[in-house]
N, CA, C and O atoms as a GROMACS GRO file, in nm:
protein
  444
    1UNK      N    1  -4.303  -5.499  -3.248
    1UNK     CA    2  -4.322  -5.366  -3.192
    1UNK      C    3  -4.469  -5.328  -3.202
    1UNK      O    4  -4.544  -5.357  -3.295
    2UNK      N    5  -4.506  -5.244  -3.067
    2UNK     CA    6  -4.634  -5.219  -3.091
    2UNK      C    7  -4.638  -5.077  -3.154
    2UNK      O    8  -4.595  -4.976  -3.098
    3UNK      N    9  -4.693  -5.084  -3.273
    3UNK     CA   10  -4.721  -4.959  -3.365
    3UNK      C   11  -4.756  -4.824  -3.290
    3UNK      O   12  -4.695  -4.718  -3.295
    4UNK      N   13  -4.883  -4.862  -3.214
    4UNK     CA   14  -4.916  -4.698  -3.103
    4UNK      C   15  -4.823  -4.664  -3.039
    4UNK      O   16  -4.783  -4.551  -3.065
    5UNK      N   17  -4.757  -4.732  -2.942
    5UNK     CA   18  -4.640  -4.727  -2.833
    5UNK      C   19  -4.521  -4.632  -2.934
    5UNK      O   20  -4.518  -4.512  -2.907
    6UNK      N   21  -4.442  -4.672  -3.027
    6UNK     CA   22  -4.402  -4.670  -3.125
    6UNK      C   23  -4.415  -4.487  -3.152
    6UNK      O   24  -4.357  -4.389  -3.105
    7UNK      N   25  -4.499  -4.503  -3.231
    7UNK     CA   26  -4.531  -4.371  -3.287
    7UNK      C   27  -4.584  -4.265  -3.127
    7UNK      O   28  -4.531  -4.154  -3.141
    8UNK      N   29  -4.640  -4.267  -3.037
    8UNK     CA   30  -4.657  -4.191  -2.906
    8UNK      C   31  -4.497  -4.147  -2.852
    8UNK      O   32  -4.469  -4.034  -2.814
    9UNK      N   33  -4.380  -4.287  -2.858
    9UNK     CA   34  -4.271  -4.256  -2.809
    9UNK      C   35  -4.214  -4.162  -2.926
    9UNK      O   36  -4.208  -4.049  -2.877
   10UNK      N   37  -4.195  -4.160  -2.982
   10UNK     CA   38  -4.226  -4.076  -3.100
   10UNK      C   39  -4.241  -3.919  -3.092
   10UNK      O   40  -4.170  -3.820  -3.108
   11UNK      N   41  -4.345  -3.944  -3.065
   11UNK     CA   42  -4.467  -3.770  -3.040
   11UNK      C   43  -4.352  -3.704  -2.918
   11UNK      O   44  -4.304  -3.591  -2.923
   12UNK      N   45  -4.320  -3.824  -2.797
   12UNK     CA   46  -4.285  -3.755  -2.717
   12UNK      C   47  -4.158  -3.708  -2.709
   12UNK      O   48  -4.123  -3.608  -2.646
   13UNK      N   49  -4.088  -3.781  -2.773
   13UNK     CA   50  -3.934  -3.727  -2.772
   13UNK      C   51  -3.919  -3.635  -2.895
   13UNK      O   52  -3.835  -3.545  -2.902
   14UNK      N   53  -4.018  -3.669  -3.003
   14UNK     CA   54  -4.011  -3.435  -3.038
   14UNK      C   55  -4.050  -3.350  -2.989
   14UNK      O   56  -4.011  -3.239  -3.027
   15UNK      N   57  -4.171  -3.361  -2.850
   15UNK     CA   58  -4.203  -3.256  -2.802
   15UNK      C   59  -4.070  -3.244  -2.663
   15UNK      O   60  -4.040  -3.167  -2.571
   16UNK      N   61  -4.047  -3.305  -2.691
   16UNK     CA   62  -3.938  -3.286  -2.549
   16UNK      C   63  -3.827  -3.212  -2.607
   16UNK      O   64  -3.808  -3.097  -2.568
   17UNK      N   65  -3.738  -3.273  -2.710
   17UNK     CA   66  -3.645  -3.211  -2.784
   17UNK      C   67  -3.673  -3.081  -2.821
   17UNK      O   68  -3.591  -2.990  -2.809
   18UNK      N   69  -3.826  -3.065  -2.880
   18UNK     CA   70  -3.869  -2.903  -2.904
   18UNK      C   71  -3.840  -2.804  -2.784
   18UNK      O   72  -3.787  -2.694  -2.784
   19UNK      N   73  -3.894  -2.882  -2.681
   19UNK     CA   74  -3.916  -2.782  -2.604
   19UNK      C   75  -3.741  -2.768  -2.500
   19UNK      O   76  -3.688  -2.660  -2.477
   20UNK      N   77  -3.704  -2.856  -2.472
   20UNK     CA   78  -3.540  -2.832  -2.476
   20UNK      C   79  -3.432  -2.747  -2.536
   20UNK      O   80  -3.347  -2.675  -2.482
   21UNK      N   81  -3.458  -2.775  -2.667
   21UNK     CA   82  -3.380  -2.693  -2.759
   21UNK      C   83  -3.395  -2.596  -2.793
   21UNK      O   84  -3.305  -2.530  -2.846
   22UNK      N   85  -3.567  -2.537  -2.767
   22UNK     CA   86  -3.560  -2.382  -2.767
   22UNK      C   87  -3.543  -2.321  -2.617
   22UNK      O   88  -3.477  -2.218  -2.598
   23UNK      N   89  -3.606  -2.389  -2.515
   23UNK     CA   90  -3.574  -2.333  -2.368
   23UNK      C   91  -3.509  -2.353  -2.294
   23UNK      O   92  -3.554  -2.346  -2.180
   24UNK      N   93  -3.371  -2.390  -2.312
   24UNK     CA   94  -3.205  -2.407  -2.282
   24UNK      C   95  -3.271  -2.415  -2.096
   24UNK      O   96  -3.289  -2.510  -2.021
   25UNK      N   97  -3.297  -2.226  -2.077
   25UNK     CA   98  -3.298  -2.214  -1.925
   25UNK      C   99  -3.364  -2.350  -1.842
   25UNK      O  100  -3.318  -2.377  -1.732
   26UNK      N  101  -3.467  -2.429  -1.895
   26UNK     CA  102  -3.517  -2.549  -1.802
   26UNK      C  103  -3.384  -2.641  -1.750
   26UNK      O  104  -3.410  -2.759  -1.726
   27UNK      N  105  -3.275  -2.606  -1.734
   27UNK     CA  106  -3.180  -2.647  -1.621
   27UNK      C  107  -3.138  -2.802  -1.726
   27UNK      O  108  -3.059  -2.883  -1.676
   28UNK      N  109  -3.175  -2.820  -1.816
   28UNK     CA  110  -3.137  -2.896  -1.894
   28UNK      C  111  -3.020  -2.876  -2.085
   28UNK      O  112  -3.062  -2.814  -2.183
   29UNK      N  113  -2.925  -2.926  -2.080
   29UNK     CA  114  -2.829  -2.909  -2.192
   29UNK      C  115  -2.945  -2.867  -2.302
   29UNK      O  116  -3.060  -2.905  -2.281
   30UNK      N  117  -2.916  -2.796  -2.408
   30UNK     CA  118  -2.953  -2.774  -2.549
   30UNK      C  119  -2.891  -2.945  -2.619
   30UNK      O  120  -2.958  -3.014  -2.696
   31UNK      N  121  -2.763  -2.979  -2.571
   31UNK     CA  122  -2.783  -3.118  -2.622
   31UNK      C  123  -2.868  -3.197  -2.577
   31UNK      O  124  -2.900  -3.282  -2.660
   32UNK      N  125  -2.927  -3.207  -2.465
   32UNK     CA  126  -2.975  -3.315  -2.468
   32UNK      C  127  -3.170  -3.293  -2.525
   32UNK      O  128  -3.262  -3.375  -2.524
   33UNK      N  129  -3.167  -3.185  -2.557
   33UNK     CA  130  -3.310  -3.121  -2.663
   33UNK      C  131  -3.299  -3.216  -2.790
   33UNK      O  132  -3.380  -3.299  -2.829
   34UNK      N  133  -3.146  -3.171  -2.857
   34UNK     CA  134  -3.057  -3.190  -2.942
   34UNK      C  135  -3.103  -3.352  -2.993
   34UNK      O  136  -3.165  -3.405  -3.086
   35UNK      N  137  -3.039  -3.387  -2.886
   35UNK     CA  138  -3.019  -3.568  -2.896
   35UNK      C  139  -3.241  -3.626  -2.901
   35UNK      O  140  -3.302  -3.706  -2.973
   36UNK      N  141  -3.279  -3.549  -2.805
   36UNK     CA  142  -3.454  -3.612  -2.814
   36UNK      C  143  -3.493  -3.575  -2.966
   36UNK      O  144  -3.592  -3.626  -3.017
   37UNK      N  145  -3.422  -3.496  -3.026
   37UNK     CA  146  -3.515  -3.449  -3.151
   37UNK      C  147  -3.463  -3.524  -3.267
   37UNK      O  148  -3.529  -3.528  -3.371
   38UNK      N  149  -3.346  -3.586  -3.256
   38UNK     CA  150  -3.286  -3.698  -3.398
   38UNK      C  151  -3.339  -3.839  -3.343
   38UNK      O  152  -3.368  -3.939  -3.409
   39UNK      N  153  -3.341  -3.822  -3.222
   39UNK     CA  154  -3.421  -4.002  -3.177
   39UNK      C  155  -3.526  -3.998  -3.188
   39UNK      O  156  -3.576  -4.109  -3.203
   40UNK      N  157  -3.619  -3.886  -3.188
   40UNK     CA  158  -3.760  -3.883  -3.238
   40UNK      C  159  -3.816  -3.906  -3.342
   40UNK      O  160  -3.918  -3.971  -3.367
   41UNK      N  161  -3.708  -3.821  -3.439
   41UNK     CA  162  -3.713  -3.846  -3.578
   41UNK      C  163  -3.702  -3.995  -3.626
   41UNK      O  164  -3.782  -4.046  -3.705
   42UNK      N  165  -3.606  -4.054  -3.576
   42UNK     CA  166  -3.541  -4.186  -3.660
   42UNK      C  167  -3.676  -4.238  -3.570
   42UNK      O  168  -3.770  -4.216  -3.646
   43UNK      N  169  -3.712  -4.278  -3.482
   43UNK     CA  170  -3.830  -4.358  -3.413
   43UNK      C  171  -3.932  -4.294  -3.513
   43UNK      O  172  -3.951  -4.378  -3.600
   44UNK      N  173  -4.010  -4.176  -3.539
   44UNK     CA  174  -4.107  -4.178  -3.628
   44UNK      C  175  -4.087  -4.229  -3.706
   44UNK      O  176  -4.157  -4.329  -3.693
   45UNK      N  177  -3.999  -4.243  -3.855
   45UNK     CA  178  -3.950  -4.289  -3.901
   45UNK      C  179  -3.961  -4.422  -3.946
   45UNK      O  180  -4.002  -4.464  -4.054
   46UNK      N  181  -3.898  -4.510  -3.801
   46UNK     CA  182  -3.944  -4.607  -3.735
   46UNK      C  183  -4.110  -4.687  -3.775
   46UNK      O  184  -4.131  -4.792  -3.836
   47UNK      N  185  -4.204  -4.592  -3.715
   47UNK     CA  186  -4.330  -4.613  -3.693
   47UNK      C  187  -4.357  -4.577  -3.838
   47UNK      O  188  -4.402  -4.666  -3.911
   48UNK      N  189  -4.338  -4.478  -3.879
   48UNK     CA  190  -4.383  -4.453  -4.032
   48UNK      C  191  -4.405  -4.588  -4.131
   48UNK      O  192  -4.504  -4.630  -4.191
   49UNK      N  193  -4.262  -4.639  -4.120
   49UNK     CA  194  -4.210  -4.757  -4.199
   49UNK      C  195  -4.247  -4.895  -4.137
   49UNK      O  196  -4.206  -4.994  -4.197
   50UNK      N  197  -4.305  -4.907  -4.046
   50UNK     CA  198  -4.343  -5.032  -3.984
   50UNK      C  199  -4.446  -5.151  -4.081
   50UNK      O  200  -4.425  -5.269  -4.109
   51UNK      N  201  -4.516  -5.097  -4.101
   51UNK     CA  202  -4.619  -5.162  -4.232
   51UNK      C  203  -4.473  -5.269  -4.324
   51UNK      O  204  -4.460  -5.390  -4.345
   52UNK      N  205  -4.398  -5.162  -4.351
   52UNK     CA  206  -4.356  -5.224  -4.482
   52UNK      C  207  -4.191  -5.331  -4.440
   52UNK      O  208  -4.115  -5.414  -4.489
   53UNK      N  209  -4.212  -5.261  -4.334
   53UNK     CA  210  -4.060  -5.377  -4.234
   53UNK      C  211  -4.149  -5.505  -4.225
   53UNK      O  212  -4.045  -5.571  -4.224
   54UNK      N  213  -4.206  -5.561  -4.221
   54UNK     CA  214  -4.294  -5.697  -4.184
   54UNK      C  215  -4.244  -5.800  -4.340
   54UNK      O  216  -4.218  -5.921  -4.339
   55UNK      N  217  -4.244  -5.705  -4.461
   55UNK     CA  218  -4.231  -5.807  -4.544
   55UNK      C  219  -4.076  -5.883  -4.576
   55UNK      O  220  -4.053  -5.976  -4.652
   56UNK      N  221  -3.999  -5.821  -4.504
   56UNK     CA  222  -3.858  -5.854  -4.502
   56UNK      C  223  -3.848  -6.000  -4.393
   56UNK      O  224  -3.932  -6.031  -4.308
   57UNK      N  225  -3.733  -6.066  -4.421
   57UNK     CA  226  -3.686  -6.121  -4.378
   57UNK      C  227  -3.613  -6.153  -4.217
   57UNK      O  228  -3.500  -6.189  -4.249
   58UNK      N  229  -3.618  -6.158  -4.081
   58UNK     CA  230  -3.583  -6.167  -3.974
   58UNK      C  231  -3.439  -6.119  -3.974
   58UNK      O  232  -3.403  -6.016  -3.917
   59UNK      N  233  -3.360  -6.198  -4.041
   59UNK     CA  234  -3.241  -6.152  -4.003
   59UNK      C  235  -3.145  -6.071  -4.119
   59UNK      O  236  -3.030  -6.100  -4.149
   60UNK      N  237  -3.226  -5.964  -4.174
   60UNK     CA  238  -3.199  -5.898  -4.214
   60UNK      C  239  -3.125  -5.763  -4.176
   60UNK      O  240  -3.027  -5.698  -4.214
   61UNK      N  241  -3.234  -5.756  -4.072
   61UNK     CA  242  -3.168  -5.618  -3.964
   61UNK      C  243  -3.049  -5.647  -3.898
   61UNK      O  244  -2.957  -5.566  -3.901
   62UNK      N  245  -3.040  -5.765  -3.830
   62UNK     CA  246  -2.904  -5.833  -3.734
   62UNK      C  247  -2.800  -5.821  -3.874
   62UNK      O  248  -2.717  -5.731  -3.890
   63UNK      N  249  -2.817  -5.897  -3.936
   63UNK     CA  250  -2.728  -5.864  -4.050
   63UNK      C  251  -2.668  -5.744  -4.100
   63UNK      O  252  -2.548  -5.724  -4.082
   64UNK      N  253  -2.747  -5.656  -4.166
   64UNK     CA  254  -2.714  -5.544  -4.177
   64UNK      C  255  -2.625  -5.433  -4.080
   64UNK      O  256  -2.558  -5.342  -4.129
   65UNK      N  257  -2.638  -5.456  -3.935
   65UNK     CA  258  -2.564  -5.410  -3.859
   65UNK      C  259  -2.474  -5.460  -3.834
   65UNK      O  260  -2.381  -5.399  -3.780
   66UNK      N  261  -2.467  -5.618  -3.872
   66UNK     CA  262  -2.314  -5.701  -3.798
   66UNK      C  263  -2.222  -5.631  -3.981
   66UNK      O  264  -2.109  -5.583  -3.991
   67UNK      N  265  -2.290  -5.645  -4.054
   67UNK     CA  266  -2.248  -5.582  -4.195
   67UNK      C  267  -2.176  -5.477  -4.199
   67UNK      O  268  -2.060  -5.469  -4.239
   68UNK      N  269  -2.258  -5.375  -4.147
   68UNK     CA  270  -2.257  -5.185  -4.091
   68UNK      C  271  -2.071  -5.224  -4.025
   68UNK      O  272  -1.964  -5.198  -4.080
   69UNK      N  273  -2.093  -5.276  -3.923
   69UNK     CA  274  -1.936  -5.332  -3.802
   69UNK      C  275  -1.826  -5.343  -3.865
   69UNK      O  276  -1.725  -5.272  -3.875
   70UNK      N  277  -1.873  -5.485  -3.923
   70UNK     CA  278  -1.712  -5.519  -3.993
   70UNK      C  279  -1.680  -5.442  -4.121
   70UNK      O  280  -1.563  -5.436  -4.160
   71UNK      N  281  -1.791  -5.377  -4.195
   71UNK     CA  282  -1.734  -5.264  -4.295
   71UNK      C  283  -1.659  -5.198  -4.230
   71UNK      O  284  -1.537  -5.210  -4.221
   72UNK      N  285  -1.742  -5.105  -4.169
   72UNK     CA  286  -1.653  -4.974  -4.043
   72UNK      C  287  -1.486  -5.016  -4.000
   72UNK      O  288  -1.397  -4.930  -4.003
   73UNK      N  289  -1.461  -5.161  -3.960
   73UNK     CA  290  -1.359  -5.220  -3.907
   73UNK      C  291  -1.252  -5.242  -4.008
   73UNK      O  292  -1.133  -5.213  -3.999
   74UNK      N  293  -1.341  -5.322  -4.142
   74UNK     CA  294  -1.228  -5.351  -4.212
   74UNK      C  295  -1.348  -5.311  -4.384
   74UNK      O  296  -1.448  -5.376  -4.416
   75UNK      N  297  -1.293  -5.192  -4.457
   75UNK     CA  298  -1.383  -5.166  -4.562
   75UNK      C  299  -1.337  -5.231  -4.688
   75UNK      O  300  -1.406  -5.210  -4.788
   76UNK      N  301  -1.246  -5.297  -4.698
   76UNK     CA  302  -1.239  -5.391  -4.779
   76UNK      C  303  -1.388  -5.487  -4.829
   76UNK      O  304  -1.456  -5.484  -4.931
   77UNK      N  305  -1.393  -5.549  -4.734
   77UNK     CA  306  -1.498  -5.644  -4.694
   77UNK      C  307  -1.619  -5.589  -4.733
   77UNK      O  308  -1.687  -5.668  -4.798
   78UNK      N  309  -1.658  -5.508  -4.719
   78UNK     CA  310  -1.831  -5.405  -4.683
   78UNK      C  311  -1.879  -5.501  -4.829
   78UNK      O  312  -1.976  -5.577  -4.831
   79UNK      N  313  -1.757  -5.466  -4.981
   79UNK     CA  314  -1.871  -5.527  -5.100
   79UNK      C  315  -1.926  -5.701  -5.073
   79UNK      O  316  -2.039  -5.748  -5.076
   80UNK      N  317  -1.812  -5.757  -5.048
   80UNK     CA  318  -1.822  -5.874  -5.013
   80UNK      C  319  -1.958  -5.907  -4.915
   80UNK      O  320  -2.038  -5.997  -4.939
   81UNK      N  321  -1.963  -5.855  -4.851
   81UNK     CA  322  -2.059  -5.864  -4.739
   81UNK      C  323  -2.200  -5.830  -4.778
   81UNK      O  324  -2.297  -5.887  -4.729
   82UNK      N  325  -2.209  -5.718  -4.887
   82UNK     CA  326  -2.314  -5.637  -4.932
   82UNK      C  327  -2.368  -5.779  -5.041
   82UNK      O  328  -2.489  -5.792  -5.063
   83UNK      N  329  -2.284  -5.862  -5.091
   83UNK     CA  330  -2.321  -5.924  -5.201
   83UNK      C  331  -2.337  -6.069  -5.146
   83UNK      O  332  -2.383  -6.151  -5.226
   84UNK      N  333  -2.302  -6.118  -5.003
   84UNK     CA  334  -2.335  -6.207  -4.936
   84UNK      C  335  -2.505  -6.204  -4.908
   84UNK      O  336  -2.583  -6.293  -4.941
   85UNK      N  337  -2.533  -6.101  -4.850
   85UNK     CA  338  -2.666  -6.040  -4.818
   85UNK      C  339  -2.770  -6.035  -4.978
   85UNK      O  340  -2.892  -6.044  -4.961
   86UNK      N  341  -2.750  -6.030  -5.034
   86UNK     CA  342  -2.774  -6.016  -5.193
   86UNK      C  343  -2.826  -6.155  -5.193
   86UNK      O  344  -2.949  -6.161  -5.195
   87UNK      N  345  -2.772  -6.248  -5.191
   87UNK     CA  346  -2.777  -6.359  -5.285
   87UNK      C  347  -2.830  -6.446  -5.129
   87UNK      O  348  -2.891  -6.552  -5.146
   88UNK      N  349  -2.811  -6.407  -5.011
   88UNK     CA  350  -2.905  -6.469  -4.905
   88UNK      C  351  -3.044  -6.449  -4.922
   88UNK      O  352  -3.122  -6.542  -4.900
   89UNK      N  353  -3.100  -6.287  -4.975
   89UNK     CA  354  -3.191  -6.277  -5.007
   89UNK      C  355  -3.270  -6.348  -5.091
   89UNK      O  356  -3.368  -6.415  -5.058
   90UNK      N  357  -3.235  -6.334  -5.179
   90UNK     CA  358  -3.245  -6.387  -5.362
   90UNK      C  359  -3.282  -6.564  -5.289
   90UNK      O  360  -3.401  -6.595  -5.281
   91UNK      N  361  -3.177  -6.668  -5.240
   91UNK     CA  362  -3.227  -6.755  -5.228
   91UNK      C  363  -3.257  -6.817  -5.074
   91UNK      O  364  -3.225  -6.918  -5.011
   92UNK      N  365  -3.328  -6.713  -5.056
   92UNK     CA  366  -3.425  -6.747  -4.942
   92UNK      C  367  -3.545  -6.867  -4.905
   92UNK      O  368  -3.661  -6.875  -4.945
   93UNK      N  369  -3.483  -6.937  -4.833
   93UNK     CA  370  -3.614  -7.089  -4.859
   93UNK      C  371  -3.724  -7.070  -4.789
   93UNK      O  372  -3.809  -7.159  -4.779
   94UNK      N  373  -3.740  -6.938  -4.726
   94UNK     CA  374  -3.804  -6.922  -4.626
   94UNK      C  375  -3.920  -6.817  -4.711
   94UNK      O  376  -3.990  -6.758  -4.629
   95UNK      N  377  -3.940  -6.795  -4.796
   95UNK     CA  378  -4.020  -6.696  -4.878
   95UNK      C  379  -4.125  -6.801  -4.908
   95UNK      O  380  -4.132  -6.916  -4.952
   96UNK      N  381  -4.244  -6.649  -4.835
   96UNK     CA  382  -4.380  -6.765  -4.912
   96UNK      C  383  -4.433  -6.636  -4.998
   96UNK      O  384  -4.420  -6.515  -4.983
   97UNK      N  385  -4.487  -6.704  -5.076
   97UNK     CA  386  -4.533  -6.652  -5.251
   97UNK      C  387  -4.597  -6.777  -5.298
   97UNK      O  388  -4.600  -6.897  -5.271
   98UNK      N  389  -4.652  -6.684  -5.387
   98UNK     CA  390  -4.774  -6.768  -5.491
   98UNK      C  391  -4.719  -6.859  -5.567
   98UNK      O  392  -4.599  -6.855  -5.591
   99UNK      N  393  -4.813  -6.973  -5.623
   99UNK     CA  394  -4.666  -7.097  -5.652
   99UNK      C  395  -4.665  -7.022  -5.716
   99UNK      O  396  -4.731  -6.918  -5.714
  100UNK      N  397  -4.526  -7.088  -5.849
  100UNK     CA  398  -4.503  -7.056  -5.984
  100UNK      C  399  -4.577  -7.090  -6.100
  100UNK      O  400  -4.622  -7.204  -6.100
  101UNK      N  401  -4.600  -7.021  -6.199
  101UNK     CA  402  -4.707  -7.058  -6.319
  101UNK      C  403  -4.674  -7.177  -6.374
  101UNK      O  404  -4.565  -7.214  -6.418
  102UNK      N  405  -4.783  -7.237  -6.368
  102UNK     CA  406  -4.709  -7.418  -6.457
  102UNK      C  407  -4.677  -7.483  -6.281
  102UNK      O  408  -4.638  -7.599  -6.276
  103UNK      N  409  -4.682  -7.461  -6.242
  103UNK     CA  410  -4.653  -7.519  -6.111
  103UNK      C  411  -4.738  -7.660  -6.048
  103UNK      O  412  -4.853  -7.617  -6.039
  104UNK      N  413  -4.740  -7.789  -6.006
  104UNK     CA  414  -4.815  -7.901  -6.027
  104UNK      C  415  -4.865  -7.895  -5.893
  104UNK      O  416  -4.903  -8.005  -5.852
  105UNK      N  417  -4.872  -7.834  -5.840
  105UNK     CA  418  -4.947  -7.818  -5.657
  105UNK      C  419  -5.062  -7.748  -5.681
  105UNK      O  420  -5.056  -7.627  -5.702
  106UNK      N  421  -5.179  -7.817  -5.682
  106UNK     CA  422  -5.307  -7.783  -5.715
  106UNK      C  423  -5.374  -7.785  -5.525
  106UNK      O  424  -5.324  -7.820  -5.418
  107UNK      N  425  -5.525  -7.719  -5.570
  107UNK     CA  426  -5.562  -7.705  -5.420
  107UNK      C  427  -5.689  -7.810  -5.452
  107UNK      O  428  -5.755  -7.815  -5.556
  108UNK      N  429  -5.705  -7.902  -5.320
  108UNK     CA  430  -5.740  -8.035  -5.319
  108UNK      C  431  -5.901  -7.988  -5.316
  108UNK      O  432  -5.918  -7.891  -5.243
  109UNK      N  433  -6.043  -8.046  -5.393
  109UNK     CA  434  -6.152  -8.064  -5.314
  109UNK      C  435  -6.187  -8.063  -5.199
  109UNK      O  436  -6.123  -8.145  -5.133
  110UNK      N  437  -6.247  -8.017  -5.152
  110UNK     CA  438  -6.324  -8.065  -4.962
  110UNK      C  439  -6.438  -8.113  -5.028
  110UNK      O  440  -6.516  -8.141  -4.938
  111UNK      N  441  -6.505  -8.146  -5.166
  111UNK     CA  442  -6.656  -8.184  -5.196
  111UNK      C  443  -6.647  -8.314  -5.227
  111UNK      O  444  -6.748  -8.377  -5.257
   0.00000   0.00000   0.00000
């Protein structure tokens, strides 16, 4: 996502929602003011938090919503699922980090 785009779509769907939801008469619903001003929010939001979404994992988000589904469907499941996600995290092969202390992977000469 591009961060400016992001945060501008943003700007614009609270000024739209503002101006909707207090001036009904513009031939447009108070809901649909309504609806621009919680999608604005969650998109700032969005943009706010962007920095810190990068250090996560790809399929974290897909997850979490296919997660969100089959809880909703069947809530039995949700812990199960919550603790699947847990321990996908935890052993992630895909994490780069600093080696480990004591670790035998040294960085080679170029001299």
């Amino acid at each position: 996502m591009h961060r400016p785009t992001v945060g501008l779509s943003a700007v614009v769907l609270l000024l739209l929602g503002g101006f909707f939801s207090f001036w009904p008469s513009a031939g447009i619903s108070v809901n649909f003011g309504n609806a621009c001003l919680r999608i604005g929010l969650i998109v700032g939001l969005i943009w706010f938090a962007q920095p810190q979404l990068k250090r996560y994992p790809a399929w974290l988000l897909p997850m979490s919503f296919v997660s969100l589904l089959i809880g909703l469907r069947w809530p039995k499941l949700l812990l199960w699922l919550i603790l699947a996600a847990i321990v996908m995290y935890v052993i992630d092969p895909h994490k780069r980090g600093k080696p480990a202390v004591g670790s035998t992977r040294r960085k080679r000469d170029n001299g």
